[in-house]
C-alpha angles and dihedrals in degrees: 000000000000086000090066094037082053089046085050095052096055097047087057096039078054090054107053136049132228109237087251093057093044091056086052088049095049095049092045086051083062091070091035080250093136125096119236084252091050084048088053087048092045096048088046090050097047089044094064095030125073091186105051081043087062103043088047088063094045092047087047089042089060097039077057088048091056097042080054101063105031097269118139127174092239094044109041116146122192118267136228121257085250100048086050089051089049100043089054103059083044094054086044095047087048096044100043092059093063 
């Protein structure tokens, strides 16, 4: 009888994320790095969780940011004193706004 309550508690250890993992994962979905399995997990995780769903908006509010102004993750130059100072106001007004 243990053996199936043990089965049991690593099928639900499986399901569902830490809040740590789903912020990996999240980060990872930004780049469609996530298996369909790792998607199902994600969605479970930010269904229960008001902080990783947050995190999640902000991390997809700043991917749009980038997108935005040119920036991509391969191809990312280095940027004048001025256009950082400028991007960052950008990035706190928007986020600031979630």
């Amino acid at each position: 009888m243990t053996h199936n309550h043990d089965h049991a508690h690593d099928q639900k250890e499986k399901l569902f994320y830490t809040c740590e993992e789903a912020r990996f994962a999240c980060d990872k979905k930004q780049y469609g790095d996530l298996t369909l399995w790792d998607k199902i997990r994600l969605k479970v995780h930010m269904f229960y969780c008001d902080y990783c769903r947050t995190y999640a908006k902000r991390n997809e509010k700043l991917s749009q940011l980038f997108k935005k102004v040119g920036i991509q993750a391969k191809t990312i130059k280095p940027l004048d004193e001025a256009s950082k100072v400028k991007m960052k106001e950008s990035f706190d007004k928007e986020l600031k706004s979630i």
